[in-house]
Backbone as CSV, one residue per row, in Angstrom:
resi,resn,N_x,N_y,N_z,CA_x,CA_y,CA_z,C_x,C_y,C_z
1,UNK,19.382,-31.220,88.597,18.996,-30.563,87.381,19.705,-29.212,87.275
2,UNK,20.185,-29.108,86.373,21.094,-27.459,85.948,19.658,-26.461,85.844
3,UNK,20.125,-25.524,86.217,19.168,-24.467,86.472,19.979,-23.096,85.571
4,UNK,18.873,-22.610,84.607,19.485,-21.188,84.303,18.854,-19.868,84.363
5,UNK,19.882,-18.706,84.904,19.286,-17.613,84.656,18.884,-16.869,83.606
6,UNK,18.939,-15.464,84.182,18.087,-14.862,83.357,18.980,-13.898,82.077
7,UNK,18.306,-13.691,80.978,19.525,-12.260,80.129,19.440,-11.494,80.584
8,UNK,20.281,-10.351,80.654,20.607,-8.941,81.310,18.986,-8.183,80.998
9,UNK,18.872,-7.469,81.849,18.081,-6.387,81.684,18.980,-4.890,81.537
10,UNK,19.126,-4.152,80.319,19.968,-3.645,80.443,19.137,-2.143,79.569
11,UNK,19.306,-0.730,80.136,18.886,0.494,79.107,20.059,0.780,78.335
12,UNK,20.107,0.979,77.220,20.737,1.287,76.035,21.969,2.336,76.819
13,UNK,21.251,2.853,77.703,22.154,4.347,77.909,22.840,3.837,79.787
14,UNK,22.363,2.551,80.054,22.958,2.287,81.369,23.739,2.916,81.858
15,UNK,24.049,3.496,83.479,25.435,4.049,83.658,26.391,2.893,85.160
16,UNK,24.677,2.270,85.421,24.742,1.734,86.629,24.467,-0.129,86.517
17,UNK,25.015,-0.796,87.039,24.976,-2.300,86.902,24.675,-2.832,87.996
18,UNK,23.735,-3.445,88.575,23.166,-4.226,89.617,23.262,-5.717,89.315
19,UNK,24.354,-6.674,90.353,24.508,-7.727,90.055,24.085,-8.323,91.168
20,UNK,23.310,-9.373,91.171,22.838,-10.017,92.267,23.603,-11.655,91.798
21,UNK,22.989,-12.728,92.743,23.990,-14.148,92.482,23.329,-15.327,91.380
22,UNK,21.848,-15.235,92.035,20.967,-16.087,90.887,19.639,-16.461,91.126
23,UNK,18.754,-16.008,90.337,17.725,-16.009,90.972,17.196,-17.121,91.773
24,UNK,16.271,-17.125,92.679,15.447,-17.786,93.404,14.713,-18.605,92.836
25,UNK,14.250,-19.835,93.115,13.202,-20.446,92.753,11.854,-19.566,92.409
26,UNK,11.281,-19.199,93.018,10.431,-17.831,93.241,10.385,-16.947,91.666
27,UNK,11.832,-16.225,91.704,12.485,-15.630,90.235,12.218,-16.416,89.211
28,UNK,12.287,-17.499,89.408,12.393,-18.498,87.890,11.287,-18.864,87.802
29,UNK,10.172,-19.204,88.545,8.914,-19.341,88.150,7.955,-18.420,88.123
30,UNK,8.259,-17.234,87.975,7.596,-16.089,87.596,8.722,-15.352,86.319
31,UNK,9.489,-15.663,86.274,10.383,-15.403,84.865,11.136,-13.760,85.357
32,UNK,11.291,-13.614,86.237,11.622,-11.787,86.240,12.375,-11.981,88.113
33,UNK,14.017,-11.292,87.598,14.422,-11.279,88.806,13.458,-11.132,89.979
34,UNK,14.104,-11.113,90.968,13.598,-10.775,92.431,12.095,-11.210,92.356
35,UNK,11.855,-11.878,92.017,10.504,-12.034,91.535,9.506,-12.876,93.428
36,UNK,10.098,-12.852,94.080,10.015,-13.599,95.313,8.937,-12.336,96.129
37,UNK,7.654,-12.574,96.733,7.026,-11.337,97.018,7.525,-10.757,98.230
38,UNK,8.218,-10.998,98.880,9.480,-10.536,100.422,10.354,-9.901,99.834
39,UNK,11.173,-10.453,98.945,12.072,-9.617,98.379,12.279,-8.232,98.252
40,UNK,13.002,-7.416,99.025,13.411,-5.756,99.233,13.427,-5.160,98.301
41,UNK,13.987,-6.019,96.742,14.797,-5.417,95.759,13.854,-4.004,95.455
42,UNK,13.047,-4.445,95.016,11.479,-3.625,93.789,11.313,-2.748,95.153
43,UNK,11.083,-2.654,96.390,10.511,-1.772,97.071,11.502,-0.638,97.297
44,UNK,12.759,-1.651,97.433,14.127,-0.344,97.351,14.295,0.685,96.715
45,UNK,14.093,0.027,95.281,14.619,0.504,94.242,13.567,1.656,94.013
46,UNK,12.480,1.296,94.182,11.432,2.256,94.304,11.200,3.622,94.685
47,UNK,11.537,3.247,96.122,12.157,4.599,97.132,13.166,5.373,96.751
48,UNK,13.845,4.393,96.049,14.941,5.614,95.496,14.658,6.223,94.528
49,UNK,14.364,5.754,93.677,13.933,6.461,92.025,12.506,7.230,92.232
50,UNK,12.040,7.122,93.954,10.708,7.981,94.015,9.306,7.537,93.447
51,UNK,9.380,6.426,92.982,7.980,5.521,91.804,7.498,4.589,93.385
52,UNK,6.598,4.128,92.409,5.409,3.306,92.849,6.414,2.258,93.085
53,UNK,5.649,1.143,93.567,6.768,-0.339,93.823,6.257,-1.307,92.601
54,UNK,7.033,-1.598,91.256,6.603,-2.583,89.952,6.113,-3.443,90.487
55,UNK,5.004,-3.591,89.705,4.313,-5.155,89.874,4.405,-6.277,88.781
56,UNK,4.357,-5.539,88.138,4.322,-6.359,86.166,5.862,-6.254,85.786
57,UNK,6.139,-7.404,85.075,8.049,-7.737,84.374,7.581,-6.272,83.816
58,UNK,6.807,-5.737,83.252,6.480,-4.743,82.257,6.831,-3.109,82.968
59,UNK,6.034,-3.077,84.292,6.695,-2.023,85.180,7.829,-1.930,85.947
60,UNK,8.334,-3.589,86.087,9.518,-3.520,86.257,11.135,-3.238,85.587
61,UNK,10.492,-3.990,84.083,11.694,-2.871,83.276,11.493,-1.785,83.111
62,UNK,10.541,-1.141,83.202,10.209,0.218,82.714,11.205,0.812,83.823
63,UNK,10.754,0.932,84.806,11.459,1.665,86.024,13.426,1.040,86.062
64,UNK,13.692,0.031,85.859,15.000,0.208,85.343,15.171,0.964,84.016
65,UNK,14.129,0.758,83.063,14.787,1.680,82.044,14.892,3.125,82.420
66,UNK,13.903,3.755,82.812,13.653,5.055,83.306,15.300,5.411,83.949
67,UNK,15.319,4.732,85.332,16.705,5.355,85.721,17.692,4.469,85.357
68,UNK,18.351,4.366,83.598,19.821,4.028,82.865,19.676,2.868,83.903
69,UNK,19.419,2.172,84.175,19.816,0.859,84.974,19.955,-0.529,84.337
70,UNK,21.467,-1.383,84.932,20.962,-2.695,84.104,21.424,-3.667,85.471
71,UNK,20.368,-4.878,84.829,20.389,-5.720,86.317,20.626,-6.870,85.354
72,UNK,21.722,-8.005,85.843,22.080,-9.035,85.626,22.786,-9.615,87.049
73,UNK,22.544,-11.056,86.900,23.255,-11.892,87.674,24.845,-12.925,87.177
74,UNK,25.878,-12.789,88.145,26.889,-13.483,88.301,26.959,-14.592,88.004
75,UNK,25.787,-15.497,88.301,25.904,-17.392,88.051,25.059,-16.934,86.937
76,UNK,25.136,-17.698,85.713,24.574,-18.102,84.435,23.308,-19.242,84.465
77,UNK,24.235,-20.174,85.023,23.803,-21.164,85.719,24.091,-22.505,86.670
78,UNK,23.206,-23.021,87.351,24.248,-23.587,87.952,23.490,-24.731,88.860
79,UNK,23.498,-25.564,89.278,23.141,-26.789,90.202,22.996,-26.304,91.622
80,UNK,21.181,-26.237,91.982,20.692,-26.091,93.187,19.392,-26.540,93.960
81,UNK,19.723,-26.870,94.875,18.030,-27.554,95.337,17.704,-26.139,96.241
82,UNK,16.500,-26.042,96.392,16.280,-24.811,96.993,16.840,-23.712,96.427
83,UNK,16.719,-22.401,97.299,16.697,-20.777,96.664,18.246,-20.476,96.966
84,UNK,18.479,-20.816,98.695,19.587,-20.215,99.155,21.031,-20.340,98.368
85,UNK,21.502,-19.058,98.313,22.447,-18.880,97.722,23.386,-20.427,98.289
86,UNK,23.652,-20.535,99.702,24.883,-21.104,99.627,24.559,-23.282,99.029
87,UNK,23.320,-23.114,98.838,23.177,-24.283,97.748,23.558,-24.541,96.715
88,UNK,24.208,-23.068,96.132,24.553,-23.187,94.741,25.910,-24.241,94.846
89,UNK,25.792,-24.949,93.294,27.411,-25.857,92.991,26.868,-25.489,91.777
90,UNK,28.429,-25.982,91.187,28.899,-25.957,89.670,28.369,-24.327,89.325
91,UNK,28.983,-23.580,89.823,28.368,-22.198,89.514,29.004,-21.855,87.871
92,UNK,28.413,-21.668,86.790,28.892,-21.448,85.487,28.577,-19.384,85.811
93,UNK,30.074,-18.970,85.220,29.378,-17.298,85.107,28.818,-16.649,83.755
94,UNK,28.588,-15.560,84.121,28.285,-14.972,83.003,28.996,-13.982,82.490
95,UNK,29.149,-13.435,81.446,30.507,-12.800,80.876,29.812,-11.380,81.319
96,UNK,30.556,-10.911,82.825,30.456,-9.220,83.349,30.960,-8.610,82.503
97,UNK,32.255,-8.843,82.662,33.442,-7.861,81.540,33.288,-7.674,80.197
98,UNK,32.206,-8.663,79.900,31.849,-8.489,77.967,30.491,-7.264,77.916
99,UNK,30.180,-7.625,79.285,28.709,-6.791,79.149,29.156,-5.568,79.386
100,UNK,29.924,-4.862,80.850,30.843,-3.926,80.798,31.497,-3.186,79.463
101,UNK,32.002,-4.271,78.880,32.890,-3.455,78.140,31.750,-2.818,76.744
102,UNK,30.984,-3.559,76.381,29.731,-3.205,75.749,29.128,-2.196,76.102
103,UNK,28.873,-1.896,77.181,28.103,-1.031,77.326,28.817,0.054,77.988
104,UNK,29.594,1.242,77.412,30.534,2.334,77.944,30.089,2.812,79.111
105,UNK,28.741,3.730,79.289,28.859,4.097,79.827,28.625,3.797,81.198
106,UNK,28.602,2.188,81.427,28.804,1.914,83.006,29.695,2.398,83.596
107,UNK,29.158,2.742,84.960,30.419,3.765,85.637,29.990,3.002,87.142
108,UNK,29.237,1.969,87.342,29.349,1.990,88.934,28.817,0.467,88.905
109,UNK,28.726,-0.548,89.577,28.014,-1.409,90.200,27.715,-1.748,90.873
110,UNK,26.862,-2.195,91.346,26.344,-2.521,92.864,25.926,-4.122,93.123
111,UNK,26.675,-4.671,94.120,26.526,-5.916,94.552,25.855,-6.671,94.907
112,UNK,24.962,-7.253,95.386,23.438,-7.772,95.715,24.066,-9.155,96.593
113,UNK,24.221,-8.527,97.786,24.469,-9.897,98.803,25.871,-10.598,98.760
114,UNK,25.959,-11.372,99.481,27.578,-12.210,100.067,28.380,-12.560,99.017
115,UNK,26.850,-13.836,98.445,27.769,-14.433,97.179,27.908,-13.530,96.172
116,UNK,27.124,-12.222,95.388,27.382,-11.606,94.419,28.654,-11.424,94.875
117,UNK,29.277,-10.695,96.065,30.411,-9.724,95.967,31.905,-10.850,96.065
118,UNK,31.672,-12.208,96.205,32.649,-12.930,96.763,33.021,-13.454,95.226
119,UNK,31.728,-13.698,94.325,31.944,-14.482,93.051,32.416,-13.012,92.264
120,UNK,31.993,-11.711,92.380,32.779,-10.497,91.390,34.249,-10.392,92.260
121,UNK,34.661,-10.615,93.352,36.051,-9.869,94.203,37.236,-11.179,93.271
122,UNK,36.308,-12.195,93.629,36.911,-13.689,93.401,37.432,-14.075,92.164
123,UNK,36.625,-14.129,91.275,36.564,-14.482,90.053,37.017,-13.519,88.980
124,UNK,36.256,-11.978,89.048,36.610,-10.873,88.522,37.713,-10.388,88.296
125,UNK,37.587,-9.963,89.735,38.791,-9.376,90.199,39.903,-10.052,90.618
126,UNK,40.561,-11.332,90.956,40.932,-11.926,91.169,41.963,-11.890,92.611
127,UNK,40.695,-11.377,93.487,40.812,-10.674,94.860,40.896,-11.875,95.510
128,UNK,42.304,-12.111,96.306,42.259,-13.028,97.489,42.129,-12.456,98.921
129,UNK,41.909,-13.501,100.078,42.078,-13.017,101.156,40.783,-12.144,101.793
130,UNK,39.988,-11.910,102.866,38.858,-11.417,102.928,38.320,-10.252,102.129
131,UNK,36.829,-10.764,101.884,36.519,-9.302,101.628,36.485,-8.371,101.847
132,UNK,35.955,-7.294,100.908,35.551,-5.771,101.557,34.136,-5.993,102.394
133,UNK,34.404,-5.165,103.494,33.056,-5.201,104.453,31.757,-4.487,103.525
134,UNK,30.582,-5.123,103.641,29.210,-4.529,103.478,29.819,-3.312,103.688
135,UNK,29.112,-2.107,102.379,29.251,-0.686,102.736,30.170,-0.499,102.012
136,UNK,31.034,-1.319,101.622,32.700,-0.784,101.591,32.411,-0.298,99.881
137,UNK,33.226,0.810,99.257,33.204,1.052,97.877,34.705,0.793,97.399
138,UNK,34.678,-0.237,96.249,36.240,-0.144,95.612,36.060,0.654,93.981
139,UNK,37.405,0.482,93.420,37.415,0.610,92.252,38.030,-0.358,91.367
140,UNK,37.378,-0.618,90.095,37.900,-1.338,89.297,38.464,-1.243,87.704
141,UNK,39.164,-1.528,87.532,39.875,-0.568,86.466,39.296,-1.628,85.437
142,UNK,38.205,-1.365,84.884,37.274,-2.607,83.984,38.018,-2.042,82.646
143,UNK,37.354,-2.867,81.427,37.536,-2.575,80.182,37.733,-1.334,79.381
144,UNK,38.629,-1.297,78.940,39.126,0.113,78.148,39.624,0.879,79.202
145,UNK,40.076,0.153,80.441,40.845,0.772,81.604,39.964,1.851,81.884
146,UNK,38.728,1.650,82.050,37.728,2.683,82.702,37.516,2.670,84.365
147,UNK,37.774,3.508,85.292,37.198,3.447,86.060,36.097,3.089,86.514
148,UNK,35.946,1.930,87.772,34.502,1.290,87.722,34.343,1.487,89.452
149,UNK,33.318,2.442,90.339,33.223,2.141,91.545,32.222,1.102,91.391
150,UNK,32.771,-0.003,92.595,32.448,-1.053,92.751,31.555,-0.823,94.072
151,UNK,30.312,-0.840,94.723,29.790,-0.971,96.196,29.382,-2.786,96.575
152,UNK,29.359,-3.193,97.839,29.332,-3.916,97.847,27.726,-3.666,99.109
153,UNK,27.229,-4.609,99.082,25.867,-4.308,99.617,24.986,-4.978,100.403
154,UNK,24.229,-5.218,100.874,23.522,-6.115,101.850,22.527,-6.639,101.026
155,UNK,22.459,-7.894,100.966,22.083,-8.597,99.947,19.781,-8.267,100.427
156,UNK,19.387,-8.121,99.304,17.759,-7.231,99.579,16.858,-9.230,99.569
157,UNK,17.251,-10.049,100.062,16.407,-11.454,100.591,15.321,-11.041,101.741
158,UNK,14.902,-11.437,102.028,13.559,-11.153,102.408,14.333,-12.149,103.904
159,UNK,15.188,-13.076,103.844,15.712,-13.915,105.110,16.545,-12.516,105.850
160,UNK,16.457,-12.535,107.323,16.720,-10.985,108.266,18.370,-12.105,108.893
161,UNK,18.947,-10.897,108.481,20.759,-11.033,109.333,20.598,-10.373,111.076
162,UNK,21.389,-10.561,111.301,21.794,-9.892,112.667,21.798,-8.026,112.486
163,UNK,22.440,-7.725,111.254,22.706,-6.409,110.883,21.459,-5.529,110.395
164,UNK,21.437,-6.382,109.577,20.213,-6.514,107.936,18.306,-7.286,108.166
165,UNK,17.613,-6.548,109.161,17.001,-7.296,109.612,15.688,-7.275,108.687
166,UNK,15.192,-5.487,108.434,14.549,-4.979,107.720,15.105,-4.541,106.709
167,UNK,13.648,-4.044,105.528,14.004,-3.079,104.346,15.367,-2.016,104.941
168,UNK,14.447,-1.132,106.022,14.967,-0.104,106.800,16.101,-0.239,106.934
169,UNK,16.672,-1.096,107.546,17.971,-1.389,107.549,18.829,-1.276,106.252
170,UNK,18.495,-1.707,105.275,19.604,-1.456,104.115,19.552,-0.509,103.319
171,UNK,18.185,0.271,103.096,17.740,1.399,102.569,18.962,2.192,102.254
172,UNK,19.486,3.014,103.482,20.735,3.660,103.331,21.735,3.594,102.548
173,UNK,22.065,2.350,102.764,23.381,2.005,102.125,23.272,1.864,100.496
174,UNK,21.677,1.518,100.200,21.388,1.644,98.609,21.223,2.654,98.243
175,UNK,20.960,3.822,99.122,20.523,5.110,98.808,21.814,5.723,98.183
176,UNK,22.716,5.220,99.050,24.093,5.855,98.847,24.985,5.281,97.550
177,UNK,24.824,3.921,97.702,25.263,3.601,96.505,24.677,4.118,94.643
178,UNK,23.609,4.193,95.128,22.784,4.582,93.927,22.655,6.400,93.611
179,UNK,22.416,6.747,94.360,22.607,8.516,94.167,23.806,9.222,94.932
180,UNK,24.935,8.641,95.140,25.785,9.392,95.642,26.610,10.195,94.299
């Protein structure tokens, strides 16, 4: 069965773009990204912007609207049994560069895990050859030849890496990406 995501969540005045790969089973039956109750995203994002952790789709856009934030995903849609990213086939995208170019004042994005940064390096950018390491910041010369720092990031799944075990663990690196 084809599975689809979600429309952008996006503030009028965005400066910042959070792309993750596609939501979770979890996400789709509660209708609102990250919607999975393990999921780092909402507690991250929290800590940084200093708020409470959203509970309601309702406090959860709010607090992206609050800090210019827009969150969309890379696959549109696409053929998967289960959550895990690497289940995905027939990945259909979604038009970054239309949303980008729409919305000026994006100036940064941030990656959300393996597959976000492999399907934007890949597809986007039309980056061969390994990626940039977790951590790593590029630039992308997006629409209207605007400068775009690109971060690439430890994907906020609630499943623990070797690196990436806890929240704690990635905290940093979002901290940095997001208020540097």
């Amino acid at each position: 069965m084809r599975l689809h995501g979600f429309p952008p969540i996006i503030a009028q005045d965005a400066w910042l773009l959070i792309l993750g790969s596609f939501p979770s089973t979890a996400s789709l039956e509660c209708g609102m990204y990250y919607g999975h109750g393990r999921n780092h995203f909402w507690p991250i994002l929290a800590r940084i912007c200093k708020a409470s952790v959203p509970v309601s789709i309702d406090e959860k856009r709010a607090l992206l609207t609050a800090g210019q934030l827009a969150l969309w995903d890379l696959v549109a849609s696409c053929e998967r049994i289960g959550s895990l990213d690497q289940n995905i086939m027939e990945p259909v995208l979604n038009d970054i560069t239309g949303l980008v170019a729409a919305h000026t004042a994006i100036v940064r994005i941030l990656l959300n895990g393996s597959l976000a940064a492999e399907l934007f390096y890949r597809k986007i950018l039309g980056h061969r050859g390994a990626l940039p390491p977790i951590g790593s910041i590029r630039t992308w010369e997006g629409p209207q030849k605007r400068v775009i720092s690109v971060y690439r990031l430890p994907s906020t799944s609630p499943v623990p890496t070797k690196q990436f075990r806890r929240l704690e663990d990635k905290l940093t690196l979002w901290e940095r990406a997001i208020l540097e």
